[in-house]
BAKOLTI-859076 format. One record per atom (N, C-alpha, C): residue number from 1; residue in one letter; atom name; x, y, z. Coordinates in steps of 0.05 Angstrom, whole numbers, padded with zeros to 5 digits, always signed. Layout:
<rs>
    n  res  atom       X       Y       Z
  NUM    A    CA       X       Y       Z
...
</rs>
This chain:
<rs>
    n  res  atom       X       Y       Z
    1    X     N  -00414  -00448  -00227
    1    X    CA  -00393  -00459  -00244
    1    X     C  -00369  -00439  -00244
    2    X     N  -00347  -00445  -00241
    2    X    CA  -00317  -00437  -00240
    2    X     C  -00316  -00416  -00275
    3    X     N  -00333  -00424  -00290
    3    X    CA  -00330  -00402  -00319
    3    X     C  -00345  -00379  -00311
    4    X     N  -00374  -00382  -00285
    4    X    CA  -00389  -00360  -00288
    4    X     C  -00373  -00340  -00270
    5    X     N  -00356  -00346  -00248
    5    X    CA  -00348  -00334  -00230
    5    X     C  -00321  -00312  -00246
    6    X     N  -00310  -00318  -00263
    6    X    CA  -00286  -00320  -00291
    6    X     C  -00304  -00292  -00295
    7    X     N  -00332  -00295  -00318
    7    X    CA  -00348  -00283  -00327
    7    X     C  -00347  -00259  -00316
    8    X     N  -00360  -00256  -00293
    8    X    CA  -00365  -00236  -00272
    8    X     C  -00349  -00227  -00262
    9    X     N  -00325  -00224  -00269
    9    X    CA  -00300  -00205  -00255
    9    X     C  -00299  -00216  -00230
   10    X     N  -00306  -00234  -00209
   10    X    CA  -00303  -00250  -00190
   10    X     C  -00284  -00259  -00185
   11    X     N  -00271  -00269  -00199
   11    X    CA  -00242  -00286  -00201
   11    X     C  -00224  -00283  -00226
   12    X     N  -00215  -00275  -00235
   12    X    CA  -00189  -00271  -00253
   12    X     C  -00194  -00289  -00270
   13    X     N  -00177  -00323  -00254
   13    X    CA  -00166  -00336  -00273
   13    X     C  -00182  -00373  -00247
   14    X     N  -00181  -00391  -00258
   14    X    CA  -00173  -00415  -00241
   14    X     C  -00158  -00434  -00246
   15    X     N  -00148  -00449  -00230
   15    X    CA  -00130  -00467  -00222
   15    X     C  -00138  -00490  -00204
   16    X     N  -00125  -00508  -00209
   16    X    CA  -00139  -00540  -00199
   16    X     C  -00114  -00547  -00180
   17    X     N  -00123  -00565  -00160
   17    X    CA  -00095  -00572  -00148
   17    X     C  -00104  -00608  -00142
   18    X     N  -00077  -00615  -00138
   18    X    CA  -00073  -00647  -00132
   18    X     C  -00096  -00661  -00160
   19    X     N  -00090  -00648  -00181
   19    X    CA  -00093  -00667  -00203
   19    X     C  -00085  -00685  -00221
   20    X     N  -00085  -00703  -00227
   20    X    CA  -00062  -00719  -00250
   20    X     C  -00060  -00707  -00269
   21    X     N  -00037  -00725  -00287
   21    X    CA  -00044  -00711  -00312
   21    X     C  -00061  -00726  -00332
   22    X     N  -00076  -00736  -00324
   22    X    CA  -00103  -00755  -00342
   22    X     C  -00129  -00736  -00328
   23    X     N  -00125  -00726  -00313
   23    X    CA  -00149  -00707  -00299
   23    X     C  -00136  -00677  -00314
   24    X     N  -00120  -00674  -00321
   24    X    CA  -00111  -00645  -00331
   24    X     C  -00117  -00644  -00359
   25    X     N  -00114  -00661  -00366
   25    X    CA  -00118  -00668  -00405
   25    X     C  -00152  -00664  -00402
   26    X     N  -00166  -00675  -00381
   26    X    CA  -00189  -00688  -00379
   26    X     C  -00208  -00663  -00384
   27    X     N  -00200  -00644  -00364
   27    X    CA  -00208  -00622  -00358
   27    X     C  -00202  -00594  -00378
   28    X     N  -00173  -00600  -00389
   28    X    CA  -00166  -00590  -00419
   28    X     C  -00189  -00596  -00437
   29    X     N  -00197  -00608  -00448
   29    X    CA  -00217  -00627  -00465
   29    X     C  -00244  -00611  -00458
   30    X     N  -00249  -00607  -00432
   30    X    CA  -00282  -00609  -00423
   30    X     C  -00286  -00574  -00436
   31    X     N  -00262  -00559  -00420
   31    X    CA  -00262  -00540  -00419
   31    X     C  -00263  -00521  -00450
   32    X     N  -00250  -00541  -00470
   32    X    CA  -00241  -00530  -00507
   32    X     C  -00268  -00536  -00508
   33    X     N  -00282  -00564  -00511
   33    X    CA  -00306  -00574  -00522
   33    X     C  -00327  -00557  -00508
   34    X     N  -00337  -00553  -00491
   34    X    CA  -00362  -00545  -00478
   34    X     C  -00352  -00506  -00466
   35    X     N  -00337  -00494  -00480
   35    X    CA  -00330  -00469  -00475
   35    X     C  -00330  -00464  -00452
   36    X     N  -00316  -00466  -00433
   36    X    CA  -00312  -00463  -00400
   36    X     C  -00275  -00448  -00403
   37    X     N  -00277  -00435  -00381
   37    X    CA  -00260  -00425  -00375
   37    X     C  -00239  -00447  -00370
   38    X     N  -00211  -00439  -00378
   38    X    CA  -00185  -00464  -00375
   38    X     C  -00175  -00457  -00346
   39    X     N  -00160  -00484  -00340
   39    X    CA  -00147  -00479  -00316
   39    X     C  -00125  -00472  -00330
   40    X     N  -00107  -00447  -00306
   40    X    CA  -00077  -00430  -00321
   40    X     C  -00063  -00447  -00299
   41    X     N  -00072  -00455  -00273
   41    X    CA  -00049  -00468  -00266
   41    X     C  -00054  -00493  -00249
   42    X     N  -00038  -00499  -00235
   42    X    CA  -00045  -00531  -00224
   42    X     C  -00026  -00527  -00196
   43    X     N  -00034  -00537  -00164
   43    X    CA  -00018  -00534  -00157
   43    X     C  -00026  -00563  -00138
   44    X     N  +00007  -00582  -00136
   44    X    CA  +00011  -00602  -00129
   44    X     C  +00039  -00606  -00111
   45    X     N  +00042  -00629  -00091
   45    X    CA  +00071  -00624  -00075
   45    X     C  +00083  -00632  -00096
   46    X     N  +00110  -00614  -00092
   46    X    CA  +00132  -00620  -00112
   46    X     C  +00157  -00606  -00100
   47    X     N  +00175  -00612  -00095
   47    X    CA  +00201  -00611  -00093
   47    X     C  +00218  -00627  -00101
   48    X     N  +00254  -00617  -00092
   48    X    CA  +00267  -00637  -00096
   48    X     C  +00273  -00662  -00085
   49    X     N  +00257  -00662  -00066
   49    X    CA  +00254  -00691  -00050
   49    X     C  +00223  -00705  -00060
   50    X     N  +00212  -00698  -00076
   50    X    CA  +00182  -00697  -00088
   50    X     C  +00175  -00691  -00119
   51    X     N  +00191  -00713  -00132
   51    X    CA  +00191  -00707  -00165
   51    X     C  +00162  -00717  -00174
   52    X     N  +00152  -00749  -00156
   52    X    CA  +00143  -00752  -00183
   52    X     C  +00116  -00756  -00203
   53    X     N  +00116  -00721  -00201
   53    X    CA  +00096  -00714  -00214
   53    X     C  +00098  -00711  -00238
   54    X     N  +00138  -00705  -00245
   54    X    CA  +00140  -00702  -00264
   54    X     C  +00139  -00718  -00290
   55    X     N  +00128  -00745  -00280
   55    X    CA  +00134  -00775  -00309
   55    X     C  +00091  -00772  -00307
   56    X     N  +00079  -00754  -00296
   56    X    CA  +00053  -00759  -00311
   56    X     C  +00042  -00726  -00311
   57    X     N  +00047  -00707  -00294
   57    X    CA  +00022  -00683  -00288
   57    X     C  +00041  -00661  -00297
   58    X     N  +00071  -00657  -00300
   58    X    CA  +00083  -00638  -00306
   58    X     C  +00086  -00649  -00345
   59    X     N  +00085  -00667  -00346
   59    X    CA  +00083  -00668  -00389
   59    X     C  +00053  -00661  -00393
   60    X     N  +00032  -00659  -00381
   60    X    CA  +00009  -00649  -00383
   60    X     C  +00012  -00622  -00391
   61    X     N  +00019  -00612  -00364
   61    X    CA  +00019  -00579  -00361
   61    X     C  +00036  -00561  -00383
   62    X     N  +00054  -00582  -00395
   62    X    CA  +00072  -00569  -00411
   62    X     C  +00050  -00564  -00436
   63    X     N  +00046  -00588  -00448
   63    X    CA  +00026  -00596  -00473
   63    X     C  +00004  -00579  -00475
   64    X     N  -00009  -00563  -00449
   64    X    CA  -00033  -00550  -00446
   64    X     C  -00035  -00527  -00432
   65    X     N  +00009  -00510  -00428
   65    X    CA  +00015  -00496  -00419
   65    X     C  -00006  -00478  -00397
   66    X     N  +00001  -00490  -00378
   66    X    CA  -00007  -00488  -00351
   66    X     C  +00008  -00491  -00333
   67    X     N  +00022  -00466  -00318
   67    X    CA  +00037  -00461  -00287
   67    X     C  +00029  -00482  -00267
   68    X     N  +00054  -00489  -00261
   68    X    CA  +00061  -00505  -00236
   68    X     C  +00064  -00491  -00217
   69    X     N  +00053  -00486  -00189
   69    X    CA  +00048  -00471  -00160
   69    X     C  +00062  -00491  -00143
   70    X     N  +00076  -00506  -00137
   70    X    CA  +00086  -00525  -00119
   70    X     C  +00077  -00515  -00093
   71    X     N  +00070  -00534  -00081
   71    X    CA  +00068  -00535  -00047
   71    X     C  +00079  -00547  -00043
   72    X     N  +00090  -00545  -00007
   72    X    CA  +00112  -00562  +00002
   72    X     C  +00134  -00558  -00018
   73    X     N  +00146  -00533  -00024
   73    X    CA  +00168  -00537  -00047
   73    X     C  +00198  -00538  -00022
   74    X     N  +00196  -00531  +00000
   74    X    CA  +00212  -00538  +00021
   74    X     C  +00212  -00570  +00036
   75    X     N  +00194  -00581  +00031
   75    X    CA  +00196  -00614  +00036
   75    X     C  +00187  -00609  +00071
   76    X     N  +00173  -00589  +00080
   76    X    CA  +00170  -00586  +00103
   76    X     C  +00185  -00579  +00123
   77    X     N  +00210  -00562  +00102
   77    X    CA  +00236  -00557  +00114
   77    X     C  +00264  -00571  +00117
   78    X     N  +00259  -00593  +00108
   78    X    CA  +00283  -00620  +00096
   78    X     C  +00300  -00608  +00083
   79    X     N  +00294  -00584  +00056
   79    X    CA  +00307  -00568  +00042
   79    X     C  +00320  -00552  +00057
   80    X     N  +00312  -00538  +00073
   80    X    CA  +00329  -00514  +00094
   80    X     C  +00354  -00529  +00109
   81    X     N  +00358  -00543  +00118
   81    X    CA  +00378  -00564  +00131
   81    X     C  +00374  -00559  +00155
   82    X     N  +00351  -00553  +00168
   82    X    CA  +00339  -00552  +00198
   82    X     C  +00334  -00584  +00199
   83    X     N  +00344  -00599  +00197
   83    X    CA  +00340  -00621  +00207
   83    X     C  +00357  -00642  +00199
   84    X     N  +00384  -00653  +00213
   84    X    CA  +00395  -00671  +00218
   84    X     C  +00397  -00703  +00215
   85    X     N  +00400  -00711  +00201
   85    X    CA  +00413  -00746  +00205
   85    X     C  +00428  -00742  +00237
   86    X     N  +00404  -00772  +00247
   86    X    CA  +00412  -00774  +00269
   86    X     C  +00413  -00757  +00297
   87    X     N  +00395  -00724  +00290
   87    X    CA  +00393  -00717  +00304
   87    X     C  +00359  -00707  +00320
   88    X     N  +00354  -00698  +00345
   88    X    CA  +00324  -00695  +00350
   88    X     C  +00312  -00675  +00327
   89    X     N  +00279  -00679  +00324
   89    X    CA  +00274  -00667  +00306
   89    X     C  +00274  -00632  +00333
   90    X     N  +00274  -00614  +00323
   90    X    CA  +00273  -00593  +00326
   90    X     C  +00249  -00587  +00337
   91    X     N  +00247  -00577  +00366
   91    X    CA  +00221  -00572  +00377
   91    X     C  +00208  -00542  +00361
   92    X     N  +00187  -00545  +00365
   92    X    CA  +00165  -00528  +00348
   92    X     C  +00168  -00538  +00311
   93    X     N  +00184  -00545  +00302
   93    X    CA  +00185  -00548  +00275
   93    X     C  +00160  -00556  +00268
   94    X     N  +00150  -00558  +00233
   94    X    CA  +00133  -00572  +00220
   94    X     C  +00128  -00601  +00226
   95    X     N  +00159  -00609  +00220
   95    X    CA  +00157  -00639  +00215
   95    X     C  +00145  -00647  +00252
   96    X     N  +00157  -00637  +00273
   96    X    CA  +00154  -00637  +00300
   96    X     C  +00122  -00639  +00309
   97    X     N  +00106  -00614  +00296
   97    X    CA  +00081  -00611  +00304
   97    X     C  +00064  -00621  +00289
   98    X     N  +00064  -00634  +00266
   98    X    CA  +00049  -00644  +00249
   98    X     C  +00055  -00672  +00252
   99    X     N  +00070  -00675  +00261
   99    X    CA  +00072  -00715  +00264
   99    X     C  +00086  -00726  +00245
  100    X     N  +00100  -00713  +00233
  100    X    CA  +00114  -00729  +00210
  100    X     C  +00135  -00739  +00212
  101    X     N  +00147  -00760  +00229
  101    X    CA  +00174  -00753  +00228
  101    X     C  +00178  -00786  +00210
  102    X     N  +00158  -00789  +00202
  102    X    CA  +00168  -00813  +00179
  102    X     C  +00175  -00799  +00152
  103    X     N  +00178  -00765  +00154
  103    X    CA  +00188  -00755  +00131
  103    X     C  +00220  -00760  +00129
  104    X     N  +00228  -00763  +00157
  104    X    CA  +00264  -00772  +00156
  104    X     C  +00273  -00792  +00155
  105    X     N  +00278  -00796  +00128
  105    X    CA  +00285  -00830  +00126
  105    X     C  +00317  -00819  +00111
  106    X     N  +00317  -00848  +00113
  106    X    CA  +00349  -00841  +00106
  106    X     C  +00352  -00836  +00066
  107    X     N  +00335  -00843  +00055
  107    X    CA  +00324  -00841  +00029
  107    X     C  +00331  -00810  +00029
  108    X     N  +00321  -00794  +00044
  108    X    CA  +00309  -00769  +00049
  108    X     C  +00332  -00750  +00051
  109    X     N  +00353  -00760  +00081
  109    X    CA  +00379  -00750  +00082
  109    X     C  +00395  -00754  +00064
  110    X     N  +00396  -00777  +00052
  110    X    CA  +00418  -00774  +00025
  110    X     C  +00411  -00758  +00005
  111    X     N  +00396  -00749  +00001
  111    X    CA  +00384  -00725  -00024
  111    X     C  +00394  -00706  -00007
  112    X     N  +00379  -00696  +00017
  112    X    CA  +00392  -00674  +00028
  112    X     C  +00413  -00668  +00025
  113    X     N  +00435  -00692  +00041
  113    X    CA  +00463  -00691  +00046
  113    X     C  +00477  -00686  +00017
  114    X     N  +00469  -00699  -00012
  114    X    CA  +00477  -00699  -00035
  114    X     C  +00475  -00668  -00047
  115    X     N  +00461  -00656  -00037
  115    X    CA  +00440  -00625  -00054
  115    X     C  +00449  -00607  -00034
  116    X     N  +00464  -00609  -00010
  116    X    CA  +00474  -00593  +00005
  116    X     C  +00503  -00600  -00003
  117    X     N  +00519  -00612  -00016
  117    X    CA  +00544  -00623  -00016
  117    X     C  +00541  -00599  -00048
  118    X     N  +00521  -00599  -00066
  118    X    CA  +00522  -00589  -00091
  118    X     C  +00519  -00560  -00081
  119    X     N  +00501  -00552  -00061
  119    X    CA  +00505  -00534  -00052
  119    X     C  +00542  -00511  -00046
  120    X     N  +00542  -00525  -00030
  120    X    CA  +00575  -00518  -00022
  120    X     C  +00590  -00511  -00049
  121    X     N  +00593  -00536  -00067
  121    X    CA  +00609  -00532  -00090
  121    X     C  +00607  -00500  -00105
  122    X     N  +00577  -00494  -00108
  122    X    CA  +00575  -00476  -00116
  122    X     C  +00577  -00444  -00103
  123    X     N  +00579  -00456  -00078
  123    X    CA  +00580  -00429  -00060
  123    X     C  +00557  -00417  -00057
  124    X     N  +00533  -00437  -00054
  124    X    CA  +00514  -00427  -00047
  124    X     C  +00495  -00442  -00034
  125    X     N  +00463  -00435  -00022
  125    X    CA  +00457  -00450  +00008
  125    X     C  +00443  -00467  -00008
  126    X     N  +00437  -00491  +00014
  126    X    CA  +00420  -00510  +00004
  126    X     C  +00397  -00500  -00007
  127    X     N  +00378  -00474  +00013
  127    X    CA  +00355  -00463  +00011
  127    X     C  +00360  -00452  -00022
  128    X     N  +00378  -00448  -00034
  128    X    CA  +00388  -00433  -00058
  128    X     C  +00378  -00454  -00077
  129    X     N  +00387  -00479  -00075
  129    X    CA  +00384  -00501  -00091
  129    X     C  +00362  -00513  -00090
  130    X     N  +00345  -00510  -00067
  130    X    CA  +00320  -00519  -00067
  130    X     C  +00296  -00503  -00073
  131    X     N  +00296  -00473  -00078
  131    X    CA  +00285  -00452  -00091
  131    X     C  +00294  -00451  -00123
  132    X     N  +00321  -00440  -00120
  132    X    CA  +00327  -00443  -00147
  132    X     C  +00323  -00461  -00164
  133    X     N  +00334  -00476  -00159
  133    X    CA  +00332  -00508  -00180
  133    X     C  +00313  -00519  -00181
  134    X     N  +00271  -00522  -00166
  134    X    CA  +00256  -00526  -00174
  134    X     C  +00242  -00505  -00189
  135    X     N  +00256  -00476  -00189
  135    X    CA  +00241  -00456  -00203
  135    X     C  +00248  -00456  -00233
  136    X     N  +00269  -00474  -00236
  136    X    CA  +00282  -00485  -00268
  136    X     C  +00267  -00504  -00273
  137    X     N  +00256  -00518  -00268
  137    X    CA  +00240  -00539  -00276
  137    X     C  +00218  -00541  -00295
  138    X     N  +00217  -00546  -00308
  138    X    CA  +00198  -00549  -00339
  138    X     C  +00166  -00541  -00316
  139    X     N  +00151  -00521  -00331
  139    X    CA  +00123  -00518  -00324
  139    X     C  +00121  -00501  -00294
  140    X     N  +00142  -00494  -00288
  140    X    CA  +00138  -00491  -00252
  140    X     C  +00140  -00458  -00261
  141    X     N  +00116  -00445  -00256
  141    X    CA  +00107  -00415  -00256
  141    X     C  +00126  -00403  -00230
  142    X     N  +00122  -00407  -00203
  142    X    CA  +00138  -00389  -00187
  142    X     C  +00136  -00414  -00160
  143    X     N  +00153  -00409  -00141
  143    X    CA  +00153  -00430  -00120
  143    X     C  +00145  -00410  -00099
  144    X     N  +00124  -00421  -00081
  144    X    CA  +00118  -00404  -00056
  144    X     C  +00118  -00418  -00042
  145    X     N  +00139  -00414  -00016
  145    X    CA  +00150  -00425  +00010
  145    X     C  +00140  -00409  +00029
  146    X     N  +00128  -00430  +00045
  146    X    CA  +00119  -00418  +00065
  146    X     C  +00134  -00399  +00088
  147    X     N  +00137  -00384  +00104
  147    X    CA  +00149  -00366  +00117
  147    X     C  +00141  -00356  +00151
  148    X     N  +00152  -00361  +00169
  148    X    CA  +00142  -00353  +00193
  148    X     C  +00153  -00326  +00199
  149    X     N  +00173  -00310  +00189
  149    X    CA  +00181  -00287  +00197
  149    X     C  +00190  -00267  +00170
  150    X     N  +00195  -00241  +00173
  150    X    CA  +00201  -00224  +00158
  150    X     C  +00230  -00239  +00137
  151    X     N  +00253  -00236  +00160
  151    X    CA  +00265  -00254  +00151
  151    X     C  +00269  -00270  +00125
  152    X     N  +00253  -00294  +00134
  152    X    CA  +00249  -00317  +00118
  152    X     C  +00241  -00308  +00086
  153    X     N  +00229  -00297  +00088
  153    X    CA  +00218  -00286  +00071
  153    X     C  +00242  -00273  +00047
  154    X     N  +00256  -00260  +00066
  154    X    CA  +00280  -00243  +00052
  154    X     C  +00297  -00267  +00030
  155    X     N  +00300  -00279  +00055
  155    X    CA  +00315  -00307  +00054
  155    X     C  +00305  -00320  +00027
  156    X     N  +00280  -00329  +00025
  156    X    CA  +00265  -00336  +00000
  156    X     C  +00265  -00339  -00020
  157    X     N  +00266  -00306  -00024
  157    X    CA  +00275  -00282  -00051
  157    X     C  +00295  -00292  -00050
  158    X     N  +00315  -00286  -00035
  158    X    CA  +00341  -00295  -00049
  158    X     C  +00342  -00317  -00057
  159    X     N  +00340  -00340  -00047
  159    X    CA  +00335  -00362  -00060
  159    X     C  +00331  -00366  -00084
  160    X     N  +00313  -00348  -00094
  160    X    CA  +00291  -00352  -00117
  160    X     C  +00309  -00337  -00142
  161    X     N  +00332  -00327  -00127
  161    X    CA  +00353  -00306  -00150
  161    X     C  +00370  -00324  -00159
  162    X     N  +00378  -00342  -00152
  162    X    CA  +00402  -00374  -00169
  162    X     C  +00387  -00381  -00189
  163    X     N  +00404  -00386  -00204
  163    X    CA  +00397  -00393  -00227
  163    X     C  +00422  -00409  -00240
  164    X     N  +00408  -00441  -00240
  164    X    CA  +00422  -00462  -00239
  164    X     C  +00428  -00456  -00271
  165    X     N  +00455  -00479  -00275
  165    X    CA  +00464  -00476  -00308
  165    X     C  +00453  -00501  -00315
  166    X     N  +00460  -00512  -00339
  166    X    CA  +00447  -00538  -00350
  166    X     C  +00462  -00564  -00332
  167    X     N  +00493  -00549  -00328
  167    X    CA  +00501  -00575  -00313
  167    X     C  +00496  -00590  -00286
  168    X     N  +00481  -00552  -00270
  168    X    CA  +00476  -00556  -00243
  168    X     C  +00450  -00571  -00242
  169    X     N  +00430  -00561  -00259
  169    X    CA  +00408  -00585  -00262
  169    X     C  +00412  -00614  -00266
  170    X     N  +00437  -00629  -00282
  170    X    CA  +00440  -00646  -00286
  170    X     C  +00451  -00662  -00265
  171    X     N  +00464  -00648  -00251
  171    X    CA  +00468  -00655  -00214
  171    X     C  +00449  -00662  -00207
  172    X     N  +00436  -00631  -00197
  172    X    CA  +00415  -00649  -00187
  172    X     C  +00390  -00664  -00189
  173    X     N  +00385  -00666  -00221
  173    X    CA  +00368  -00688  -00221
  173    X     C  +00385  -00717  -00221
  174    X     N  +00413  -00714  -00220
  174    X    CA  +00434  -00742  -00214
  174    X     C  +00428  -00750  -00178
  175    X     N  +00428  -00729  -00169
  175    X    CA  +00426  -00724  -00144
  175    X     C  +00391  -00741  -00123
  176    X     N  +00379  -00733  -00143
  176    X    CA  +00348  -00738  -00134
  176    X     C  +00333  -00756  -00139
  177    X     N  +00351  -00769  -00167
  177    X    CA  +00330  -00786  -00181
  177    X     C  +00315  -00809  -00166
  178    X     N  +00318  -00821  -00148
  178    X    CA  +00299  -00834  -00132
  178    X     C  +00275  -00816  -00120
  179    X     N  +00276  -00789  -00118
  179    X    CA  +00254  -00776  -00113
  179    X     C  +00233  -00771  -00138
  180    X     N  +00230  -00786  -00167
  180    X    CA  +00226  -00789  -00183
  180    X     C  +00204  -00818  -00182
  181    X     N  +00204  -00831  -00158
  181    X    CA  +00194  -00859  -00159
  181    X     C  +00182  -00856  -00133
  182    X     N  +00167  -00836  -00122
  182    X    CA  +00149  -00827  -00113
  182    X     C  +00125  -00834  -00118
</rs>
């Protein structure tokens, strides 16, 4: 059991991933009533092309304060602007080697194109807005993007240093809201 491992200095803390929020309450519940160790965090895809977790599993997490870990918080790289309307997907890429290229829909590019346009305004990169601005997001503990080089990584961090105002969030959840009906 996940409390005895807790117990035994084994593991710190745990965390559940790809849960609802009727499985988070659920497990809230099991965990108060029958003394088990709580989950501290939850980790599910979520970006800004990937809201919507937030109309059932992110009002959970708030209610039962528990960190949001996002995966895929780059959309597979959609967020970086490595990939074009209308253009080939990029050999070696994610979306390239994993088969996804029904991630590029035009649904998809208009968020981009819209969150890279808010980008600019502010004088800063898309990657900025797509780090930053889900790291504002009600319940979201820290965003970890995946990384192939030293680099990227640098790149990341910085990202992770914007810090949207109330109005830039209001963009872009103006911006995304069809990524909400997910």
């Amino acid at each position: 059991m996940l409390s005895d491992l807790v117990r035994e200095g084994k593991v710190r803390y745990v965390g559940h991933s790809n849960f609802s929020g009727w499985q988070t309450a659920d497990a809230e519940w099991v965990a108060r009533t029958e003394g088990h160790v709580r989950f501290v965090s939850a980790q599910n895809e979520y970006s800004l092309l990937e809201r919507g977790i937030e109309t059932d599993l992110v009002p959970a997490l708030e209610q039962y304060g528990i960190g949001l870990l996002p995966y895929f918080p780059l959309a597979s790289g959609l967020l970086t602007g490595k990939y074009q309307r209308g253009q080939e997907i990029p050999k070696g890429s994610r979306i390239e080697a994993w088969g996804m290229s029904d991630a590029l829909t035009d649904r998809a590019f208009d968020v981009v194109e819209g969150l890279t346009k808010a980008a600019d305004d502010r004088g800063v990169r898309l990657l900025d807005v797509a780090i930053g601005g889900l790291a504002a997001q009600p319940a979201v503990s820290s965003v970890i993007a995946g990384a192939t080089s030293a680099e990227q990584v640098r790149s990341n961090v910085r990202a992770g240093q914007w810090e949207p105002t109330a109005d830039d969030l209001a963009e872009i959840d103006s911006i995304t809201q069809g990524a909400r009906e997910v």
